[in-house]
C-alpha positions in Angstrom: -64.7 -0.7 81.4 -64.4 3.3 80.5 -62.7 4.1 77.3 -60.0 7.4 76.7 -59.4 8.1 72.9 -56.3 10.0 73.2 -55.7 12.5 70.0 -52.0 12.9 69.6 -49.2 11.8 71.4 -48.8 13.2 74.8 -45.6 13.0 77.1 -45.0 9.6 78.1 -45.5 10.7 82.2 -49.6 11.3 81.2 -49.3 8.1 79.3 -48.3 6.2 82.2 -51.2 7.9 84.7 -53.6 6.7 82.3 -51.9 3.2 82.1 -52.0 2.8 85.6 -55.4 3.3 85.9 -57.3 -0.6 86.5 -60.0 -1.0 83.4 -59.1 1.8 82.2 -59.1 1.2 77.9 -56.7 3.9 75.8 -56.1 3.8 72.5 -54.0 6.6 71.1 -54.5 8.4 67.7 -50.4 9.0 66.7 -51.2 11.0 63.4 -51.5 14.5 64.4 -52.8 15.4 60.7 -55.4 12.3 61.4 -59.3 13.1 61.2 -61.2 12.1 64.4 -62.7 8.6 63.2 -66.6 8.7 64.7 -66.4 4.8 65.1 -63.7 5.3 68.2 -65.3 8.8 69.1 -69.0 6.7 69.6 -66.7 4.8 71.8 -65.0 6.9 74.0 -66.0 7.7 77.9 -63.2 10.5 77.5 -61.6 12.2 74.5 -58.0 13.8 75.1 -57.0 16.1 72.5 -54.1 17.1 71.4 -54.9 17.4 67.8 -57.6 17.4 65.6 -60.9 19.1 65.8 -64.1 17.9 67.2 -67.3 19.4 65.0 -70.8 19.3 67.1 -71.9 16.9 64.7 -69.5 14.5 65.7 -69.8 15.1 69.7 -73.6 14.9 69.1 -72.6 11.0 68.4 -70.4 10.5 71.6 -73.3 9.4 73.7 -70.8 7.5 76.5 -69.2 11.0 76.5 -68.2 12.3 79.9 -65.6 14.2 79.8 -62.8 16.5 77.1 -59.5 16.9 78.2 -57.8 19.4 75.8 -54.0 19.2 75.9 -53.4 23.3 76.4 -55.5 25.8 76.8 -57.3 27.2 73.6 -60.5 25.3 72.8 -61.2 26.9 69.2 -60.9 23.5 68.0 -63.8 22.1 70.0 -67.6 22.5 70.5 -67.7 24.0 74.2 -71.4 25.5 74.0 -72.7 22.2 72.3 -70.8 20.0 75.1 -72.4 22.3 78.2 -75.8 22.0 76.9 -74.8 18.1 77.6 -73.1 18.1 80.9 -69.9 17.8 79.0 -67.2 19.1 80.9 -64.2 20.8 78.5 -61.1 21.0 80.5 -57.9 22.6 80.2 -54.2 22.2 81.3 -53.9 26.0 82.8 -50.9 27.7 83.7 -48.2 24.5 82.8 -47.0 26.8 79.9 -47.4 29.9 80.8 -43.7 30.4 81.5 -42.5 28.7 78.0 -44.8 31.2 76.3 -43.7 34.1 78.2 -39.9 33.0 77.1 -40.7 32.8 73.9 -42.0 36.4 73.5 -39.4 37.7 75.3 -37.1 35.8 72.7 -38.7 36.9 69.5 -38.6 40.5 71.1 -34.8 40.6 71.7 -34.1 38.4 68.3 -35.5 41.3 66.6 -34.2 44.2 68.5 -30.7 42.7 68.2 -31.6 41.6 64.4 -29.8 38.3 65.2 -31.6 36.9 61.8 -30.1 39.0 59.1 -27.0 39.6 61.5 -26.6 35.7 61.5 -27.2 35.8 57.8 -24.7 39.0 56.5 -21.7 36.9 59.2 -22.3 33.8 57.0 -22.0 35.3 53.5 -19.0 37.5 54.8 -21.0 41.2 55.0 -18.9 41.8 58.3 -19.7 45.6 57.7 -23.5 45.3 58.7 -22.0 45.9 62.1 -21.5 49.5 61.2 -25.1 50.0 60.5 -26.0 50.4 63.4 -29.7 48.8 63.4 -29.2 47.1 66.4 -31.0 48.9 69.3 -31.9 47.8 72.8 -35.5 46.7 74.5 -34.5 48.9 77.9 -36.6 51.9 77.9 -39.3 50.8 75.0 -42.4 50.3 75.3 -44.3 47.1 75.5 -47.9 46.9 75.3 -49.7 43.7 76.6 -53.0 43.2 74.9 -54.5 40.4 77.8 -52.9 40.1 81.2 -54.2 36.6 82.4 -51.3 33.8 83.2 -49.1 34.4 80.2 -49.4 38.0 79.8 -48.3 38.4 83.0 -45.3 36.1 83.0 -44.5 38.2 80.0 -45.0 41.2 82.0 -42.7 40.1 84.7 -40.1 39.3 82.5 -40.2 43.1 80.4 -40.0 44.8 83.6 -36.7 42.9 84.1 -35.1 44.3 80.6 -36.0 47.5 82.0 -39.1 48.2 79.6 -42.1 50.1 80.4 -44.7 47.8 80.1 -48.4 48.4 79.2 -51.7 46.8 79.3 -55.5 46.5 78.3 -57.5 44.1 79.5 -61.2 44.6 80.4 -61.4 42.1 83.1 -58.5 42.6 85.0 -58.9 45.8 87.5 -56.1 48.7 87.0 -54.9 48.2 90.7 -54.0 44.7 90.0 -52.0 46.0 86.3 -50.3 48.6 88.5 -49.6 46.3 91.4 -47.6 44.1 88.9 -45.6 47.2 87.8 -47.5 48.0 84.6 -49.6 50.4 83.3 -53.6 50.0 82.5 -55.0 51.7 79.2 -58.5 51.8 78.3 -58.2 52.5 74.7 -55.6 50.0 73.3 -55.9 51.2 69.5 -55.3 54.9 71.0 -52.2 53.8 72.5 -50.7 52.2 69.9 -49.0 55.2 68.3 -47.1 56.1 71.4 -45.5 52.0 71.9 -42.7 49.9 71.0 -43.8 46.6 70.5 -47.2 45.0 71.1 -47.8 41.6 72.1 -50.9 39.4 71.9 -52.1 36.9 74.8 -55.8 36.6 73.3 -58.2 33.7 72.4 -59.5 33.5 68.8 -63.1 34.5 69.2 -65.6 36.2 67.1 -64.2 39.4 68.8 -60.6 39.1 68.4 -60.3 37.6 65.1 -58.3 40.0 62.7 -58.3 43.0 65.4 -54.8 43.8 63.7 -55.5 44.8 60.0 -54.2 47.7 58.4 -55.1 50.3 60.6 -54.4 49.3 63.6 -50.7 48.5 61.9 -50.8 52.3 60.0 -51.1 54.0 63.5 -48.3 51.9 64.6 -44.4 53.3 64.8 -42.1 52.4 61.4 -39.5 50.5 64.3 -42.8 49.3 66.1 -42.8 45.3 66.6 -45.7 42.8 66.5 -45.4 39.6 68.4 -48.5 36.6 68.3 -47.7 33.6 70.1 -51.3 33.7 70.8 -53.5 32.0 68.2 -53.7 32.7 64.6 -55.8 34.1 63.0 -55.9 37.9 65.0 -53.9 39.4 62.8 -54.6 40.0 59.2 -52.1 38.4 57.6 -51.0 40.4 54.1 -51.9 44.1 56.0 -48.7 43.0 58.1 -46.8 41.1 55.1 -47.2 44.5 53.4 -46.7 46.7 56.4 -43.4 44.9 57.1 -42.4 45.4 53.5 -43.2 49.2 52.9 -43.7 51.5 56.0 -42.4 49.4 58.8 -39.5 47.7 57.0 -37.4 49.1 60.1 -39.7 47.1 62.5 -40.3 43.8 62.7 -42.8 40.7 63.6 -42.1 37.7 65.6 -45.0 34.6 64.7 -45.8 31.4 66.4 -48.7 31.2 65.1 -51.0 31.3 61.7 -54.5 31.6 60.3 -53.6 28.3 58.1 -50.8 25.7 60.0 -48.6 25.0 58.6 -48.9 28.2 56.2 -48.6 28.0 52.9 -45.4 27.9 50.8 -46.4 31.4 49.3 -46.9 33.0 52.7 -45.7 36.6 52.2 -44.3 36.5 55.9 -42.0 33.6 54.8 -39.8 35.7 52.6 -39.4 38.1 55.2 -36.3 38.9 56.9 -37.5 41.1 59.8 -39.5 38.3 60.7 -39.0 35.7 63.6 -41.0 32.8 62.8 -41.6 29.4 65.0 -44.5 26.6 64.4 -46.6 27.1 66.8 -44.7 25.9 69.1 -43.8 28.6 72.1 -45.6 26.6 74.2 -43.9 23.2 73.6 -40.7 23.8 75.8 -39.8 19.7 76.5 -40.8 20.7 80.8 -44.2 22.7 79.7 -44.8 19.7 77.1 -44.2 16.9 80.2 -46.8 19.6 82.4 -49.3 19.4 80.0 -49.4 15.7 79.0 -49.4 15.1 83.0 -52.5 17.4 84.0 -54.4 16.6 80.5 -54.2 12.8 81.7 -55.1 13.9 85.4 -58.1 15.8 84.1 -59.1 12.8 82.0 -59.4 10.7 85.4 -60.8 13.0 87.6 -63.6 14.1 85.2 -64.5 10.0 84.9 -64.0 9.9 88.5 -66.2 13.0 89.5 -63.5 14.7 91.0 -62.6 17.9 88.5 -60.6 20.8 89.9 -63.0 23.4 88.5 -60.3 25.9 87.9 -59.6 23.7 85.1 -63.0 23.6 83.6 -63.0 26.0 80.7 -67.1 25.8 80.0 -67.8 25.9 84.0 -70.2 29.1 83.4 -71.8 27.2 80.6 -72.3 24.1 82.4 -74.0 26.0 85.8 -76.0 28.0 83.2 -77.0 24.7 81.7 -78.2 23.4 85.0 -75.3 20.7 85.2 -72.6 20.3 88.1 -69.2 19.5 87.7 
């Protein structure tokens, strides 16, 4: 009998593909704020996670351990090298929420444009006369740059190019015919272009690399109106440089965050008390179809991977694993 040790609740529809497989064992960790217990994990033939984070010390322990489903697509939270070196295979949910992501930009970018926050707010306590201010402006014509053009960068893309925005992008591993085929335009220096742009928009991992690329600088040699949006992961932005950017020189701009260095963030968050700033919990990419998508192929990937049968399109440490000297 194979064993799944499911970390968070996942849409009933992947519930019931694991149910309906014969000697199949699940037992489901419901607390998301839960630590991984290593007497289940020393159990487990699979490990579906939602939730949670799995240290190397603790995978070193799962020696029935054939296969990690993550529930999305950002494996910060798990030991990928560690899990290659074993034949682990790490898989991923892939495009299922690109679209709800891409939405969600696109949402932050016009709720600060048309300043529906403090709008919202001034209608409530009766300052009718914020209409004649005039701060309202328009996304056609601005310009967007896109730093990462994979699945969700270019759903975003798409969607810019519909609001009549010139749309932008770097990304190193994606050739400049392909950026201009999709309408946009490829820059090679991305801190160079950031003087001459609207808005920027993250669609990075967190790696050693990316981690606070936007501190003061890189906000300083922004526009006062520019706007920042992260529905990426936390962590790439620094913080207090934009708390204090939004607060001084680009009081006229804006932010929209789904995401944080610390989740939830603090009460004393300086981004919290800020009114040019569109916040969400991390949840852009938890629309209730992308959440059904997601629960379905993380519970798919859970059986193939037991079964032998991955898609490797959904392997996330595939290089790793060949490098290693394991199949898939």
């Amino acid at each position: 009998m194979a064993r799944v040790l499911v970390a968070g609740r996942i849409h009933p529809d992947g519930e019931a593909i694991l149910a309906a497989v014969p000697g199949l064992e699940v037992e489901v960790i419901t607390d998301p704020g839960a630590a991984l217990p290593m007497d289940r994990l020393r159990e487990a033939d699979a490990l579906l996670i939602r939730y949670g984070v799995l240290t190397a010390e603790q995978a070193a322990g799962m020696a029935r351990l054939r296969v990690v489903s993550r529930h999305g697509v950002g494996c910060d939270n798990l030991p990928v090298a560690a899990l290659a070196a074993r034949g682990v295979p790490v898989t991923i949910v892939g495009p299922v929420n690109a679209v709800s992501v891409a939405e969600q930009v696109m949402a932050m970018l016009l709720a600060l444009a048309k300043r529906l926050i403090p709008y919202d707010a001034a209608v409530r306590s009766g300052r009718w006369a914020i209409r004649d201010s005039l701060a309202v402006g328009e996304l056609a014509g601005r310009r967007l740059l896109l730093l990462g053009f994979g699945r969700i960068g270019r759903e975003v893309a798409r969607r810019a190019l519909a609001f009549d925005m010139t749309v932008l992008v770097y990304d190193p591993f994606v050739d400049a015919a392909a950026i201009a085929a999709a309408g946009c335009g490829a820059v090679a220096d991305w801190r160079a272009a950031l003087p001459g742009i609207d808005a920027l928009s993250l669609h990075l991992p967190a790696t050693a690399e990316t981690r606070g690329m936007i501190g003061a600088a890189e906000l300083a040699a922004m526009r006062p109106r520019a706007v920042l949006i992260n529905a990426a992961r936390g962590g790439l932005v620094d913080e207090a440089a934009l708390a204090a950017a939004l607060a001084g020189r680009m009081a006229a701009g804006g932010a929209g965050i789904d995401c944080f260095a610390v989740e939830p963030p603090p009460a004393g968050q300086p981004l919290l008390a800020l009114d040019n700033v569109v916040l969400s919990p991390h949840s852009a990419a938890l629309s209730a179809e992308a959440a059904r998508r997601m629960g379905i192929v993380a519970a798919e990937n859970v059986v193939a991977g037991l079964e032998g049968r991955l898609d490797p399109a959904l392997v996330f440490n595939l290089r790793a694993l060949r490098e290693a000297g394991h199949g898939v």
